[in-house]
N, C-alpha and C positions, 0 to 999 in steps of 0.2 A: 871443418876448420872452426877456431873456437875465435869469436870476436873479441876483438883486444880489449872492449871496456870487461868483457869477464874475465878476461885470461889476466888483468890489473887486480881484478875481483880477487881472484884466488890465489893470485902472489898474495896480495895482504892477509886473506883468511890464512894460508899458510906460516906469514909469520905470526900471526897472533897466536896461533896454535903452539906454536913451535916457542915462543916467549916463554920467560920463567912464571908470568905472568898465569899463563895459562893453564900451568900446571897445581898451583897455587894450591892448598888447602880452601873451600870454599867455607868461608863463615856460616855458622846458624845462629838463628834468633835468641835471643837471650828469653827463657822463660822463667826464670825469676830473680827479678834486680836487686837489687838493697835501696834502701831508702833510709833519709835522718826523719825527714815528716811524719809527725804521731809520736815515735816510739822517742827523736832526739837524741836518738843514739843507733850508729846504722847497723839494719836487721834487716832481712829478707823478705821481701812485701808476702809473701808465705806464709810465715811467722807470724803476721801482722792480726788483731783479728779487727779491723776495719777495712773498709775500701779504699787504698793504696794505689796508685799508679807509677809510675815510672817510663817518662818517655825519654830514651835515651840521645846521645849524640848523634850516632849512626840516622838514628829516622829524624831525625831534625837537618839534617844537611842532605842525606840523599836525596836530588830530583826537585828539592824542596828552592823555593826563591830568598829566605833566610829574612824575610820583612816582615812577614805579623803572626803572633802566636797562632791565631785562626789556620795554618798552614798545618801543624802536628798537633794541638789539642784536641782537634775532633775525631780522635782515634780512641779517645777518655769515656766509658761511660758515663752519664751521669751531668758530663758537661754539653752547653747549648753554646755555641762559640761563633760568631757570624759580624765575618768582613764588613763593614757597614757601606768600603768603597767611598769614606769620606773619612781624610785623615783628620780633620778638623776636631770630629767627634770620638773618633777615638773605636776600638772592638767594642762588640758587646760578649757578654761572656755572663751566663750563669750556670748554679748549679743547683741540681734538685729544683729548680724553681727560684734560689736564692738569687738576687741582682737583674730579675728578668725584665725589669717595671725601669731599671736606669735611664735617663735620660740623655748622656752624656757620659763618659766612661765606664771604672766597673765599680757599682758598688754592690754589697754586702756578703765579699768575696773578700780574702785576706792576699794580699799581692807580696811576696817577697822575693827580692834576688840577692844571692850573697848574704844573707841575713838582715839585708835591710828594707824597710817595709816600702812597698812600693803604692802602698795606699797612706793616706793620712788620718789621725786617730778617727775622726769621724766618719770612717770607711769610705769615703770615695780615691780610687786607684784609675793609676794609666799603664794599662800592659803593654804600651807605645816607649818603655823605657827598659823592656827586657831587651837585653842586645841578644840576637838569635846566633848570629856569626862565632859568637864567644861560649856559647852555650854545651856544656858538657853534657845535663839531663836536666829534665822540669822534673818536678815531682806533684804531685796532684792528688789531696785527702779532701773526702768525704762523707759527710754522715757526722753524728754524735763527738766522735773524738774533735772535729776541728775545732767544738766550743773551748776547747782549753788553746786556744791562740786568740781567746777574746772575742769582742763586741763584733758585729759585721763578721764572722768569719761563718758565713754558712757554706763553705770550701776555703782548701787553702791552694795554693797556688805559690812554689815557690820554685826560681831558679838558680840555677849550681854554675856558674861559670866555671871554664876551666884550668886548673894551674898550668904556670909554665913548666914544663917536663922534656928532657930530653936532647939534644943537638940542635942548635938554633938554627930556625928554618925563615925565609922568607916568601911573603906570598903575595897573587895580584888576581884579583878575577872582575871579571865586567859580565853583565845580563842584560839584555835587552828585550823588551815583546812588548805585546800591546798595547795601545793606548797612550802611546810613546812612554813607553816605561824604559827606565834605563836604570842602572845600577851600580857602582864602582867601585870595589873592596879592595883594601891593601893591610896587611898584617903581617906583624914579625910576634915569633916567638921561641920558645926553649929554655936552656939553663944553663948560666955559665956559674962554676965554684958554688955549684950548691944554691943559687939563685934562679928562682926560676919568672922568666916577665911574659906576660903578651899584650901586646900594643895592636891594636885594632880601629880604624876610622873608613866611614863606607858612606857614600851618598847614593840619594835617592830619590829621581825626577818622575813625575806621571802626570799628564794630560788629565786623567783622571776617567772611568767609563762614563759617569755624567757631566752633562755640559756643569761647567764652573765647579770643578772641582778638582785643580790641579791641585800637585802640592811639591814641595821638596821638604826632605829630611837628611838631616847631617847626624851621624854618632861617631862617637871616640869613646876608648875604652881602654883603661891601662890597669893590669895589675901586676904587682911584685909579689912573690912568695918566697918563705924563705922560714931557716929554723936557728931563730937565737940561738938555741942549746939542745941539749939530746931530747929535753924534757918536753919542750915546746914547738911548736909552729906558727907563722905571721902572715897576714894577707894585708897587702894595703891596696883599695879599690877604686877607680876615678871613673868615671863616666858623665857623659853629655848626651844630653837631645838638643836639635836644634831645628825649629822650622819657623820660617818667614813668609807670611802671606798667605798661609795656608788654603785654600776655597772651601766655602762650603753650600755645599747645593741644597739643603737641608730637605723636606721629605718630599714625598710625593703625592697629590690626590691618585683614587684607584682611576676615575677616566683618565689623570695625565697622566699615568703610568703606564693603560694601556695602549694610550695614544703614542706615545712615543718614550721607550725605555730609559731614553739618556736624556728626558726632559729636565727643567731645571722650575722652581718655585720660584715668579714672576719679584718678589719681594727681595729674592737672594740675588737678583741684578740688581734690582733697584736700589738695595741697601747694600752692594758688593760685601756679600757677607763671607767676614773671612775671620782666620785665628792667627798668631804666632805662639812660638813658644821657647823660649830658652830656660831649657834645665840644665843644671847640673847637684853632682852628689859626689862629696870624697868618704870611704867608708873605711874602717879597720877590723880587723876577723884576728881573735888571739886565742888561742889554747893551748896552757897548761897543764900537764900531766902532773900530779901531787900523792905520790904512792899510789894505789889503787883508785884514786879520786880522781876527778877532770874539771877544770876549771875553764867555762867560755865566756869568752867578753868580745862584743862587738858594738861600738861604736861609731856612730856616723853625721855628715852633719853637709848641708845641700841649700841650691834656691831656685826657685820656681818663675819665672817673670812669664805672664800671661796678660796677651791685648786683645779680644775677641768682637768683632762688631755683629750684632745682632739685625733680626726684620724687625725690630719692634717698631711698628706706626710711629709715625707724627701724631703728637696730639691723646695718645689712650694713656692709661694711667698711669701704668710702668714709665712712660718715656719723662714724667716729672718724678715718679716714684722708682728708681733704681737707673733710668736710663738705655737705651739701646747698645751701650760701648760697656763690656765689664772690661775693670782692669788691675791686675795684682801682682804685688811682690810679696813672693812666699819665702819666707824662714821656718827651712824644718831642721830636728837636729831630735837626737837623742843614742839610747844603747840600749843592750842588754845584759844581765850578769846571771851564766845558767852554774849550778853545782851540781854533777852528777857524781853519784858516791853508790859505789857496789856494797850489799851487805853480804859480807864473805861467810856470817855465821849464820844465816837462814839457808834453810834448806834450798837446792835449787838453784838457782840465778835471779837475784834480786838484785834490783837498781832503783835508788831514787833521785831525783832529778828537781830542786829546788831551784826556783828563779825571778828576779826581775825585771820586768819588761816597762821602759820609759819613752815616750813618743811624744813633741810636742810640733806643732803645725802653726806658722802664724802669717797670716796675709795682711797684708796694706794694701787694703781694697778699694778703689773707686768707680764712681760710675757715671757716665756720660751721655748725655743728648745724643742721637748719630745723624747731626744734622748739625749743619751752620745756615739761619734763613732757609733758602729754598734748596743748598746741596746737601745731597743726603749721601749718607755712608762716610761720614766722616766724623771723628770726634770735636765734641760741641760743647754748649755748657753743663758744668758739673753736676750732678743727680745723688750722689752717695758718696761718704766718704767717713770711712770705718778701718781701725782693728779689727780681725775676727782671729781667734785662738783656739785651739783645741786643744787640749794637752790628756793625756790619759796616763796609767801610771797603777802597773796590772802584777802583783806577786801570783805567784802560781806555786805546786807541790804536785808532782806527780810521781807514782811508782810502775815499773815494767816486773815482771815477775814468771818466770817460766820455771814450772813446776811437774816435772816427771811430762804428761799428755796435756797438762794445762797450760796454758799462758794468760795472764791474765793483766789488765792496765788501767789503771784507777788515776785520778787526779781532780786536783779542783780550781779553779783561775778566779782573783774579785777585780774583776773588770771592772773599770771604770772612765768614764768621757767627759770631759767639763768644756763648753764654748763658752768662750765668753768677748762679749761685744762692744768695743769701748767706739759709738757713734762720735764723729766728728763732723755732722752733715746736721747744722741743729736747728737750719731752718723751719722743716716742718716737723720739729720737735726731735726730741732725745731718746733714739730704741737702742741705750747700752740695756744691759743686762746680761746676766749667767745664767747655766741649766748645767748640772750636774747627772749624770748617768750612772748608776753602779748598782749592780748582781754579783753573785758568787753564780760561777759555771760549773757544776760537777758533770763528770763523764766516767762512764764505769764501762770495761769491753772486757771481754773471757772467750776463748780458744778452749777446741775441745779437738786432740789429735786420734782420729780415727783409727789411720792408719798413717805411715810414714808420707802419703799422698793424698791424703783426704784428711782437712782441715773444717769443723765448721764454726762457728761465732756467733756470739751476741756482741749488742753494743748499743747505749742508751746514753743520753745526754740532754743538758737543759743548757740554754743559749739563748743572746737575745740582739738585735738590733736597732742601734742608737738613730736617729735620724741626720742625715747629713747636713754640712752648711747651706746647701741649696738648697735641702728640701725646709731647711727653718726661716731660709732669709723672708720669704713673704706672710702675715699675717692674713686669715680669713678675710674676703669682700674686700673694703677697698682700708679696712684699717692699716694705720703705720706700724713700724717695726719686725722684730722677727717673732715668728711662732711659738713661742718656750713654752706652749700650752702642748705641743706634740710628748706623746710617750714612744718609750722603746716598744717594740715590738720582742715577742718574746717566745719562744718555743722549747717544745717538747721531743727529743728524736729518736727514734727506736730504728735498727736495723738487725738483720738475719741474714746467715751468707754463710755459704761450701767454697771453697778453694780445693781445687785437684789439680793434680798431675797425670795425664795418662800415658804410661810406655816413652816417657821421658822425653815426647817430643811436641807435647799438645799439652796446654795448660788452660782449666777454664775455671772461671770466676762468675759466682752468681749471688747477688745481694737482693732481699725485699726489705724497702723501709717504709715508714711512714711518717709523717712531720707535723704537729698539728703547732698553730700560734694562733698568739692572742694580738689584738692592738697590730695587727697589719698595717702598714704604712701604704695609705693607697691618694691618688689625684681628690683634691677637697673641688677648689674650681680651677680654671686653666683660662682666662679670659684678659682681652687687651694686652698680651705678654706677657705677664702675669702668672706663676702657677701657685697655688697655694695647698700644704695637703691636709691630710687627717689621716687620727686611729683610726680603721673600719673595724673591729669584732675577730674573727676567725677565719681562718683558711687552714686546708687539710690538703697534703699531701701523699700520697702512693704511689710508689712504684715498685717498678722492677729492672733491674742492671744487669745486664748479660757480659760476659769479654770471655774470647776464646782467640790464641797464638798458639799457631802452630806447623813445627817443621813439618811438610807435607815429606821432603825428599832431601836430600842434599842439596837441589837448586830450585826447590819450589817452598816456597812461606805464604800463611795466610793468617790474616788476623780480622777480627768482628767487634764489633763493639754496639750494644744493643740497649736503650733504655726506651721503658714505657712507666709514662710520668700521669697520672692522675692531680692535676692541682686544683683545686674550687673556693670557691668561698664557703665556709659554714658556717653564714649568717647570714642574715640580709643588715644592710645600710643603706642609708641614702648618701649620696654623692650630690657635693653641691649644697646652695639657698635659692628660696626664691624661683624664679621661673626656669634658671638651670637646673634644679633639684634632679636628680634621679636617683629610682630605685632596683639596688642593687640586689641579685634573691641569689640566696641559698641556693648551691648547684652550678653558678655562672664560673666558667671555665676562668682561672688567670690568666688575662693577655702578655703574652710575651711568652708563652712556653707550650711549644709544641710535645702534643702527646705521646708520638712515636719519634724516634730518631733511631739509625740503623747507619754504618760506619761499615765500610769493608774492605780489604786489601787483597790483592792478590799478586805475589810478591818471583822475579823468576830471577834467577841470579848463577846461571852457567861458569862462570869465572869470574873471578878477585875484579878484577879490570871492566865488568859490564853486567848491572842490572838494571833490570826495566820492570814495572808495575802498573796494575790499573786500579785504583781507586773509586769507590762507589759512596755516595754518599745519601741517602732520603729523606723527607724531615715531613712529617704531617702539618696539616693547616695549624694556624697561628689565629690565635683572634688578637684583635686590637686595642679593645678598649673595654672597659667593665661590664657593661650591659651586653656584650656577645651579640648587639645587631648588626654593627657595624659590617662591613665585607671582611670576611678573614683573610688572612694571605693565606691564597692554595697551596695545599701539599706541594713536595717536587723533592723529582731525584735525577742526580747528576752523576757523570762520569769522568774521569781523569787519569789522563795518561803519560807518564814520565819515565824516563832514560837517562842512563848516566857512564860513562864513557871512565877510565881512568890510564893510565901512560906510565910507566916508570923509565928512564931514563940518566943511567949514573945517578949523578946527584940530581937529576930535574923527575920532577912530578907533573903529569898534566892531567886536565880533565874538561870533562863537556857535559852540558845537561842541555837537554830537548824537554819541555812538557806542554803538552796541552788539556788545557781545562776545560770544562763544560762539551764534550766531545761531539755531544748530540744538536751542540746549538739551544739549549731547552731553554726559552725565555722564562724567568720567576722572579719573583720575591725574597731578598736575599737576606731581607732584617725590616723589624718593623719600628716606629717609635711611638711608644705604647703612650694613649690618649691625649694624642694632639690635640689643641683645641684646634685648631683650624681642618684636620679631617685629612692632614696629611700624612698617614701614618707611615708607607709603604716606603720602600726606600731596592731598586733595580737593582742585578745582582748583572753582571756582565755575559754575553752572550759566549759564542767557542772564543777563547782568548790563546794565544802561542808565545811560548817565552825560550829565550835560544842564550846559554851561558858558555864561557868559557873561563880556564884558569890556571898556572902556573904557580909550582912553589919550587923554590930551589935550598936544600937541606945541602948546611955545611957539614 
């Protein structure tokens, strides 16, 4: 006799089977996407002869929690992507080595979503304003070509939101796991009469894995698409961030780390250190069709309001020189105007792509005591108060050109960055001043088509890096003002790389590059909260980028993603004055960028209605800080496991996601923050974590 919870068992299996569902065509992996990033005109990352990614919608929502890029970019060769687990500060995110030394969000990475830059000209970005929920594909360029998207762009990084298309639907989903995490997403979209909207707004609560490190975040998201005339199409874009109170637990020494994972820095109670942050941005996306020509314009124009309260001491230098409390109102605005024009009487397929790129950033910045008398953590008396402006203002000219087996892509960018400081704080005298940045960027890349499935590439390029508002606001030792004695840092980039296709169901990708720069932007001193930097000399980069996708079966997919990254200094400096001084030698590894990194999927998907995967992730030791004594964060690899359910129903759609992270339990080092002065670099990555979603759309 069969027990009634199985004989319930296989009533269900019966009907899932028996469901339209089930019989379904079973999707396969897309192995080779289109992409606008590089080319700016969309081509087949194939075709491409740089390194090109495309992560699409599908792996951005499947299994996935849809709250920090960190969730589907580590799937990217090439990229170092790591949850920090403190929303205060924001991901860290570099590539090839490029933004690994950041202190606080991303810099020297190019951020864009919808065509609007999600960094500010002086390169520092917050990937905490890509809406995931809304996201149709990220796109992700590396190597040589990205220097034609200007200053900081040693990667770019742009996201595609998606139009409204189709029968308008309504949706609701809620998540909850760990660490009191919850989540609560509502969204309508579609197209009525040729209109197409989606309206998106989702909250987001977490306890946080370290003590004092809760946070909430609010987004909304609205766009309208739509087409004037035959010739044309219109995007108009809104979006907000919004977080209050943010915590931040800031690092961790390596005994309190090992003492206890979810410790918190004794300073971050005492000075309840925390951020808010209200963004917003309205954007517009135009293109006109003009004979054979194409005309793009995009305009945008956003504000920033940031309150952040710092550890900085009572009493050290900072807390009368810039203060514990930073605080600003951000005005950014700007556009772009691209012309791309096919040349119909060369040979081949040729395109050239003419453009203006305008960006200006402007804060009303002040700064504050975090202390009244004896209460601390609160804002106190005034410390700073400044204009700071960036504005840049970047013509470019590039060509695309495919020529019988050839392809080949040329351009050149004069990049340029001006800060300028108009001091309002003139007590302890007057640090306005301006610092001007500009290079021309050439990039040259050439495709050489084997066979119809074997692709190989060059690609060279010259590129360079402006220094940020943060990294100029402090002058060397205990001088006033800002830095404007810092230079760009500047590089040279060479890469090599095959693209195949094998039996049309397995694609793999393999790049060697190298990076060498000059005038590296590295820690000058770091003392009484305080950090001050400098040029150091040289640093040399090598590696090597693996990526292989591919249909195993009709219900099995597998995808790898593989880099090994060589970065050093090739010079020696000293670091620091004085009894701080240290010497920096030739050969000391870059902190902040692990050697090996290895990404892996293994994907099973039986029916439309149910797939489940496991996830593998490794990452080699990390050092910390310049001199390579310090304790490095140990290697470690992790495992993750995710399930997704889906329901159709008339007009109703359902679905369910199960995952869990860290499978093993493996305690580690999730992100470091490279050259603390206090010696707290390490920052705990969360132990097995489980997260349980559900959700509902009903399609008119």
């Amino acid at each position: 006799m069969i027990p009634p919870f199985l004989r319930r068992r296989s009533l269900l299996t019966s009907l899932l089977l028996a469901s339209p569902l089930a019989h379904a065509d079973t999707p396969v992996i897309v192995l080779d996407s289109s992409v606008v990033t590089g080319s700016r005109s969309e081509t087949s990352t194939f075709d491409l002869p740089y390194s090109v990614n495309s992560v699409s919608r599908e792996q951005i929502r499947d299994g996935q929690l849809g709250i920090n890029a960190s969730e589907v970019l580590q799937r990217v060769p090439g990229l170092v992507v790591q949850n920090r687990q403190n929303y205060a500060q924001d991901l860290q995110i570099s590539s090839r080595g490029f933004g690994a030394r950041s202190a606080f969000g991303v810099r020297g990475l190019k951020l864009i979503a919808d065509g609007i830059p999600a960094s500010t000209p002086d390169g520092q970005g917050q990937a905490a304003t890509f809406n995931l929920d809304t996201a149709d594909r990220i796109e992700v360029l590396r190597g040589p070509a990205a220097t034609l998207y200007g200053s900081n762009a040693g990667g770019v990084i742009q996201m595609f939101s998606r139009d409204g298309e189709g029968a308008p639907r309504l949706g609701a989903e809620t998540l909850v796991g760990s660490d009191g995490m919850s989540k609560n997403h509502v969204y309508a979209e579609g197209a009525a009469e040729d209109v197409g909207f989606v309206l998106d707004a989702s909250r987001m609560d977490t306890d946080g894995y370290r003590d004092h490190s809760a946070a909430r975040r609010d987004t909304t998201f609205a766009k309208v698409n739509f087409k004037p005339d035959d010739d044309s199409k219109m995007a108009l874009i809104y979006s907000s961030l919004e977080q209050n109170g943010t915590q931040d637990p800031l690092g961790q020494s390596w005994d309190a780390y090992k003492a206890d994972p979810r410790s918190v820095a004794t300073n971050a109670l005492t000075y309840n250190t925390r951020k808010s942050i209200d963004h917003q941005q309205l954007g517009l996306n135009y293109e006109r069709y003009i004979g054979d020509a194409t005309l793009q314009l995009t305009s945008y124009y956003g504000t920033r309001n940031v309150i952040q309260y710092l550890s900085i001491p009572k009493g050290t230098p900072a807390d009368t020189r810039g203060g514990g409390v930073v605080a600003f109102d951000r005005t950014f605005y700007g556009g772009s105007l691209h012309w791309v024009q096919p040349i119909l009487s060369a040979p081949g397929e040729l395109k050239v792509i003419a453009g203006l790129d305008y960006d200006r950033s402007q804060d009303d910045r002040q700064g504050y005591q975090n202390y009244v008398g004896n209460t601390l953590g609160v804002k106190g008396a005034m410390a700073r108060d400044e204009i700071d402006t960036a504005t840049s203002l970047d013509p470019f000219v590039q060509a695309n050109w495919a020529l019988g087996d050839w392809t080949f892509q040329a351009g050149v960018r004069h990049s340029t960055m001006q800060m300028d400081v108009d001091d309002h704080f003139l007590s302890n005298g007057d640090a306005s001043g301006n610092k001007k940045y500009q290079q021309n960027s050439p990039s040259f890349s050439a495709m050489y088509a084997f066979t119809e499935n074997l692709h190989g590439y060059v690609s060279v390029g010259k590129g360079f890096e402006t220094p940020t508002q943060a990294e100029m606001a402090y002058a060397p030792g205990n001088a006033e003002g800002f830095n404007f004695a810092l230079k760009p840092s500047t590089s040279k980039q060479y890469e090599i790389g095959l693209k195949a296709r094998i039996a049309e169901d397995t694609r793999i990708n393999a790049a060697l590059f190298q990076i060498s720069t000059d005038d590296e932007l590295v820690v000058d001193e770091s003392t009484g909260g305080r950090t001050s930097y400098q040029n150091a000399g040289k640093t040399l980069r090598r590696g090597v980028e693996i990526s292989l996708d591919s249909q195993l079966s009709e219900q099995w997919s597998t995808q790898l993603a593989y880099t090994h990254l060589e970065a050093t200094y090739d010079s020696d400096f000293i670091s620091g004055s004085g009894t701080t001084a240290k010497q920096i030698d030739k050969g000391n590894y870059l902190p902040g960028v692990p050697k090996n990194t290895l990404f892996g999927e293994l994907k099973w998907q039986p029916r439309d209605w149910l797939s489940t995967a496991l996830e593998g992730m490794y990452r080699s030791q990390v050092y910390v800080e310049d001199t390579n004594q310090d304790k490095a964060a140990p290697a470690y690899a992790v495992f993750n496991w995710r399930t997704r359910f889906e329901q159709k129903v008339d007009h109703w759609t359902f679905h369910q996601t199960l995952r869990l992270d860290n499978l093993l339990d493996r305690q580690y080092v999730g992100s470091v923050i490279v050259g603390d002065s206090n010696k707290r670099y390490y920052e705990a990555a969360p132990g097995r974590s489980w997260y349980a979603g559900a959700g509902v759309e009903y399609g008119f």
